[in-house]
VOGU-3710 file (C-alpha; in Angstrom, 3 decimals, decimal comma):
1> xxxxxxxxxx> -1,499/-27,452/-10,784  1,644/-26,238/-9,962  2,495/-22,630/-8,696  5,577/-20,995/-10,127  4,722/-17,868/-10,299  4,645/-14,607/-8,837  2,713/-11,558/-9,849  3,546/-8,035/-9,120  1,141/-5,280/-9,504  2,875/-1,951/-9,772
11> xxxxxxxxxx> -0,403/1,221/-9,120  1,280/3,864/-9,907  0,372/7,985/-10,126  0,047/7,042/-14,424  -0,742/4,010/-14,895  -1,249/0,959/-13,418  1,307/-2,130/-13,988  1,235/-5,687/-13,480  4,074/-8,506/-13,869  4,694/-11,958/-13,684
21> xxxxxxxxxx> 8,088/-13,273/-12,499  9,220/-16,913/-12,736  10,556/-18,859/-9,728  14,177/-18,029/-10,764  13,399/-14,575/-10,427  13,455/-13,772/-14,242  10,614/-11,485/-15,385  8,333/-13,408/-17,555  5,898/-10,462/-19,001  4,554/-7,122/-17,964
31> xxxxxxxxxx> 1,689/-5,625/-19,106  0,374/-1,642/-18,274  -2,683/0,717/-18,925  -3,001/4,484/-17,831  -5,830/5,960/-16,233  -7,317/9,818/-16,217  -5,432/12,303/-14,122  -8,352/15,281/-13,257  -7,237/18,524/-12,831  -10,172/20,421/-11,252
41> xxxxxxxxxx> -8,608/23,407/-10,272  -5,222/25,285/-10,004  -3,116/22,839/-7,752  -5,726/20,269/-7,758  -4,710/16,483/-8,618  -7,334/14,143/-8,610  -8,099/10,015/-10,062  -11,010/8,126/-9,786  -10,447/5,343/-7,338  -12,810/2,784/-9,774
51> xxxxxxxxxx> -10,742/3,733/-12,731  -7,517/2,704/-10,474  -8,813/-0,235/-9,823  -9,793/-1,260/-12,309  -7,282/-0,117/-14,518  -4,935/-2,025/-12,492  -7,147/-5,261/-12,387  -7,239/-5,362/-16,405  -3,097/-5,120/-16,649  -2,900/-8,208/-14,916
61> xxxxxxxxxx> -5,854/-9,871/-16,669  -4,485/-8,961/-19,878  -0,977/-10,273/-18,788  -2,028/-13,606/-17,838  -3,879/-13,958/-21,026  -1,222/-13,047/-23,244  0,784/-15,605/-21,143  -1,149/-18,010/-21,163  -0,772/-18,808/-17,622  -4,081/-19,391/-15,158
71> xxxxxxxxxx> -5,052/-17,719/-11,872  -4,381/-21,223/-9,919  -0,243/-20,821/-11,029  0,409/-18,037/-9,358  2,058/-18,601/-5,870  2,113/-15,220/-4,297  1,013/-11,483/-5,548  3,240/-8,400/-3,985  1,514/-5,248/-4,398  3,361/-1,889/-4,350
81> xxxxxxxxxx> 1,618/1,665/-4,943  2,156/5,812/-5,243  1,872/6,178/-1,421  0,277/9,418/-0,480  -2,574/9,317/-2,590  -5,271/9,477/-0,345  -9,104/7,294/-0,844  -12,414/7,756/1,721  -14,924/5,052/0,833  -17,991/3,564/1,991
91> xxxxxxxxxx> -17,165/0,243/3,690  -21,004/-1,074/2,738  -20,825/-0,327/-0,851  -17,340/-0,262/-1,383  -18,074/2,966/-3,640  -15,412/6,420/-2,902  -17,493/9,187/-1,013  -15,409/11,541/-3,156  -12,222/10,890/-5,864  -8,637/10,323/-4,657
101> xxxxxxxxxx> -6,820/13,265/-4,284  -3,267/12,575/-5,385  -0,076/13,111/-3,563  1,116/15,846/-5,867  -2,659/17,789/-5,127  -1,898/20,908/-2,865  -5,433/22,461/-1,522  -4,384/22,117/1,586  -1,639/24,340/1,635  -3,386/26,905/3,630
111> xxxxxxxxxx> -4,057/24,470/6,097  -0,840/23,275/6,135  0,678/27,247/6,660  -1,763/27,481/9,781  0,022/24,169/11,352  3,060/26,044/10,891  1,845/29,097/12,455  0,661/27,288/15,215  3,932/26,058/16,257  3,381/22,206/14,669
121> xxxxxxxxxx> 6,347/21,785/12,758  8,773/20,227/15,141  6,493/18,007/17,135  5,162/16,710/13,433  8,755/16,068/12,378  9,858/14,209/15,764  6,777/12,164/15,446  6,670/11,730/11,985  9,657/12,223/10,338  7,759/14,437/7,732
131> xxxxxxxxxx> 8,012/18,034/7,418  4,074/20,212/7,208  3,666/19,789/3,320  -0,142/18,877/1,799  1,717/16,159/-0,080  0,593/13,619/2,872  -2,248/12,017/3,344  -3,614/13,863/6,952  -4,040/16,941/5,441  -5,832/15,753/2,816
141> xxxxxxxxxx> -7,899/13,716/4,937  -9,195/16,537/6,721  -10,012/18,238/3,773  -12,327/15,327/2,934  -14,131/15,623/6,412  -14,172/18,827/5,961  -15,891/19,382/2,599  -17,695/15,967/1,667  -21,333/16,310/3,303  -21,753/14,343/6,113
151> xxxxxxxxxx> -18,710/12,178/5,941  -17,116/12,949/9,468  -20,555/12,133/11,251  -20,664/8,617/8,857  -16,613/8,158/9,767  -17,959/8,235/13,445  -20,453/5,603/13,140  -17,938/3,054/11,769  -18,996/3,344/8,270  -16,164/4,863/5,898
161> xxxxxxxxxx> -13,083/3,790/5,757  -9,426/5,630/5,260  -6,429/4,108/2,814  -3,883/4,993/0,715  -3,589/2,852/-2,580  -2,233/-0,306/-1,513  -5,228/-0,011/1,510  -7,921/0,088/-1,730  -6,746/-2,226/-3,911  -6,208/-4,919/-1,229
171> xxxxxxxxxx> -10,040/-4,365/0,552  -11,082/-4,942/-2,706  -8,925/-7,959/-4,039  -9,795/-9,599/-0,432  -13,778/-8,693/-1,009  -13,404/-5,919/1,652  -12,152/-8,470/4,531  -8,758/-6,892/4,795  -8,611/-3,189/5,927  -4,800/-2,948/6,228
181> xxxxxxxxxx> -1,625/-0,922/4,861  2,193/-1,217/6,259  4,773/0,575/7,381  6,026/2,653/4,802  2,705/3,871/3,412  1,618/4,223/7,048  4,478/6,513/7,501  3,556/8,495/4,502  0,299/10,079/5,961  1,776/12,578/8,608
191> xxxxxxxxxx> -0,437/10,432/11,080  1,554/7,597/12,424  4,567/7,535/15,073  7,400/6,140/13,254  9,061/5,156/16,548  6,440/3,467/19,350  4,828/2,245/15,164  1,241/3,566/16,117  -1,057/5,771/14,374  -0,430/9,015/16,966
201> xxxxxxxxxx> -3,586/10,291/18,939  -2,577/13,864/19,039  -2,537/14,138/15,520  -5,185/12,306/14,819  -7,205/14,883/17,377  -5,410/17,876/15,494  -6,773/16,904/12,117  -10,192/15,407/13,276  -9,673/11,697/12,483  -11,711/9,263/13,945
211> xxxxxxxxxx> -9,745/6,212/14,890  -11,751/3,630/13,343  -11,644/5,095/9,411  -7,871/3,737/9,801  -6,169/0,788/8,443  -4,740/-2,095/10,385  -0,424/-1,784/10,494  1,343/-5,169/8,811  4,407/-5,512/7,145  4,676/-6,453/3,442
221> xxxxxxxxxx> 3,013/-3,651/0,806  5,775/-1,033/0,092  5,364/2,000/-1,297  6,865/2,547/-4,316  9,992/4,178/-3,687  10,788/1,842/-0,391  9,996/-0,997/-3,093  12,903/0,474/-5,339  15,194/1,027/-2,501  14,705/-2,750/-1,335
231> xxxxxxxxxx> 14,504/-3,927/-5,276  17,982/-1,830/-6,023  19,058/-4,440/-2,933  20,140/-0,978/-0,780  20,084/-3,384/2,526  22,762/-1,084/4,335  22,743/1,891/5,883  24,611/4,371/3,321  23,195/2,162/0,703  20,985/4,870/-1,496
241> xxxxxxxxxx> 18,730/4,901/-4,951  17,170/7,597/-7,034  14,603/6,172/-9,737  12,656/8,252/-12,147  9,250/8,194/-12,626  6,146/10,748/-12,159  8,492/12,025/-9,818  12,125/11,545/-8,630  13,017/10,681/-5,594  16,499/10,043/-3,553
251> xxxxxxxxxx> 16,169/7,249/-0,488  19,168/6,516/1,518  18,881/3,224/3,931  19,982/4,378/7,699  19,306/1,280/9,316  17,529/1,295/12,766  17,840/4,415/13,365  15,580/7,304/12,252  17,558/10,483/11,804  15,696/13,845/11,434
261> xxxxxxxxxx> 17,434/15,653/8,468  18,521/19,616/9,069  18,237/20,035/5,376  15,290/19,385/4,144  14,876/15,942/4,043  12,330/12,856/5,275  13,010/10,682/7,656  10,588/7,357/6,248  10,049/3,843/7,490  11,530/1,883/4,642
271> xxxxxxxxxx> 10,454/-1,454/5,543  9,438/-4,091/8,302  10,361/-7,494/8,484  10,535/-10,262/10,898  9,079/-7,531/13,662  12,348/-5,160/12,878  11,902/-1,882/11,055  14,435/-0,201/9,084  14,344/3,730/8,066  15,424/5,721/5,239
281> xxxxxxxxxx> 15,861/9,623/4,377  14,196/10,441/1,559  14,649/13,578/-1,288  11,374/14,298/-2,940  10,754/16,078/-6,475  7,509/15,676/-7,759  7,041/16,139/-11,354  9,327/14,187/-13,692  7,582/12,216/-15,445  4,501/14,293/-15,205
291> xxxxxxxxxx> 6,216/16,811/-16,777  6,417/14,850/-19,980  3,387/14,015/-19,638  2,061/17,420/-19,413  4,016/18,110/-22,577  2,033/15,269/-24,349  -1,568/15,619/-23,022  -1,892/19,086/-22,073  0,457/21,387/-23,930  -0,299/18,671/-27,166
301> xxxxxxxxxx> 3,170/19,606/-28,311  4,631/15,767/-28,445  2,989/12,862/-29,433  4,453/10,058/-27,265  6,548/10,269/-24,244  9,723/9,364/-26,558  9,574/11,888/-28,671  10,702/14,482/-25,819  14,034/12,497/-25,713  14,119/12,510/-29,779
311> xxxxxxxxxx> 13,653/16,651/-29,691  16,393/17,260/-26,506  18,813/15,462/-28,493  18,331/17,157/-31,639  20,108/20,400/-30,324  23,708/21,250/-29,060  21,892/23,390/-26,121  18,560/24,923/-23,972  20,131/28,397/-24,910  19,858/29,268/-21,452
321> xxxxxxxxxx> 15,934/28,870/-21,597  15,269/26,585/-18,793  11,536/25,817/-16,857  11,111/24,625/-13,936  7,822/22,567/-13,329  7,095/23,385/-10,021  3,097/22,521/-11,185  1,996/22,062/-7,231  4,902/23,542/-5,377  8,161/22,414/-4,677
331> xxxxxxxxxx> 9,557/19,575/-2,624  12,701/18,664/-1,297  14,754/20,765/0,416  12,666/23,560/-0,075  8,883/22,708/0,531  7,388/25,743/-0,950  4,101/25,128/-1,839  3,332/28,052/-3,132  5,751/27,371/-5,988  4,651/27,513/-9,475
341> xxxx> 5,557/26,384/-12,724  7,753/28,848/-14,696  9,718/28,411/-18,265  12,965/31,115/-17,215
//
């Protein structure tokens, strides 16, 4: 049979997506299903890894049945994910020691002040390219050693494993032979040396992370927003993209060289190919989308997602009332994450 086809899966913070694109490029179908966001505290964001996966397993079942197309005609699947969102699981059972605590969580923010205090911040950023924030992945790792019973003494004997999303869904598509991630989710986790491309043993003594809970490095699984930079076909430096989602967020292509921002702003691998990397500076805000869907499932005061767009339109003006939804601090430029939401 022949293969024409290419599927995308798209796991984002909402929902998870999955596409299939013909060999011209056109988009044949897409097909999407949200999962549970759990909110068990103030500033606590957390999903159930299972319900990730298979929420995003049953989009692109559903989409090849609706298609009518088989497994056996698909040539190639890219994978692209929320990047930060951080998953500790058992590499015999393949079942999470604890939920995934989502990039937008911020427990660790009192961590994250000490780091500062410490004197942290620049050697972090240098190495990096990220500023102290509990939006990455290291903090939150700790956390996990910290507070799941007996998970740093299992870590050390080789039996959890350490990924963002794009590391979960592909140990489980390959039947848990393929421990990897790449360079822009690797770059996400305030853990990895963006210029020798290592994961960096200071830090990884600083936040008590045993080497072998990490992923293998590789090129080809892009975060989300590197995936819309290189999908908006920003391939020069200058080039830049802002997309709209859970979050917004501003990526500017720089090239080959990694410049550290005096404003407030990321300095991110944005991809790796052929054994060259290319960076990016990023601008991050993180509720957008949420925000709408806070509106809809929390506050219960829309229905659907549209009908926020319906309601703004249906007056001349705010009337100077504004809010600001600042639900787990605020990111780019300022960083505060002690930030809250506020309607002004």
């Amino acid at each position: 049979m022949k293969k024409k086809y290419i599927l995308a899966l798209d796991e984002g913070t909402g929902s998870a997506r999955a596409a299939i694109f013909a060999a011209d490029k056109t988009m044949v179908g897409m097909s999407q299903i949200e999962f549970k966001q759990y909110f068990p505290k103030p500033g606590y964001v957390e999903q159930d890894p299972m319900e990730i996966m298979q929420a995003q397993l049953q989009a692109a079942q559903n989409l090849l049945s609706d298609l009518n197309i088989k497994p056996d005609e698909i040539a190639s699947i890219g994978i692209t994910n929320q990047r930060e969102t951080t998953v500790l699981w058992d590499k015999r059972t393949g079942k999470p020691v604890y939920n995934a605590i989502v990039w937008q969580d911020n427990r660790t923010a009192d961590y994250c002040n000490m780091l500062k205090s410490d004197g942290l911040a620049k050697y972090i950023k240098t190495t990096t390219g990220l500023v102290i924030d509990s939006y990455f992945s290291g903090t939150k790792l700790h956390w996990l050693f910290k507070n799941v019973p007996g998970a740093k003494e299992r870590a050390l004997k080789g039996e959890l494993l350490f990924g963002t999303i794009d590391t979960w869904l592909i140990w489980n598509l390959s039947g848990g032979k393929l421990h990897i991630t790449d360079y822009s989710n690797a770059s996400r986790t305030m853990l990895f040396d963006i210029n020798s491309l290592t994961w960096d043993e200071t830090l990884l003594k600083l936040f008590g992370i045993p080497y072998q809970v990490l992923p293998n490095v590789v090129a080809g699984i892009a975060g989300d927003q590197q995936a819309a930079l290189f999908g908006q076909t920003c391939f020069k430096p200058g080039m830049a993209k802002n997309t709209y989602g859970t979050g917004c967020f501003m990526l500017m292509n720089t090239g080959s060289f990694p410049p550290i921002s005096e404003n407030g702003l990321l300095t991110t691998i944005a991809w790796g190919i052929n054994g060259k990397v290319e960076y990016a500076l990023e601008g991050s805000v993180f509720y957008a989308g949420a925000a709408i869907r806070w509106l809809r499932d929390e506050l219960k005061i829309i229905k659907t997602a549209a009908e926020s767009e319906y309601i703004a339109n249906s007056i001349p003006n705010s009337g100077g009332v504004y809010m600001v939804p600042a639900f787990s601090g605020l990111g780019a430029p300022y960083w505060d994450m002690d930030a809250r939401g506020a309607i002004v």
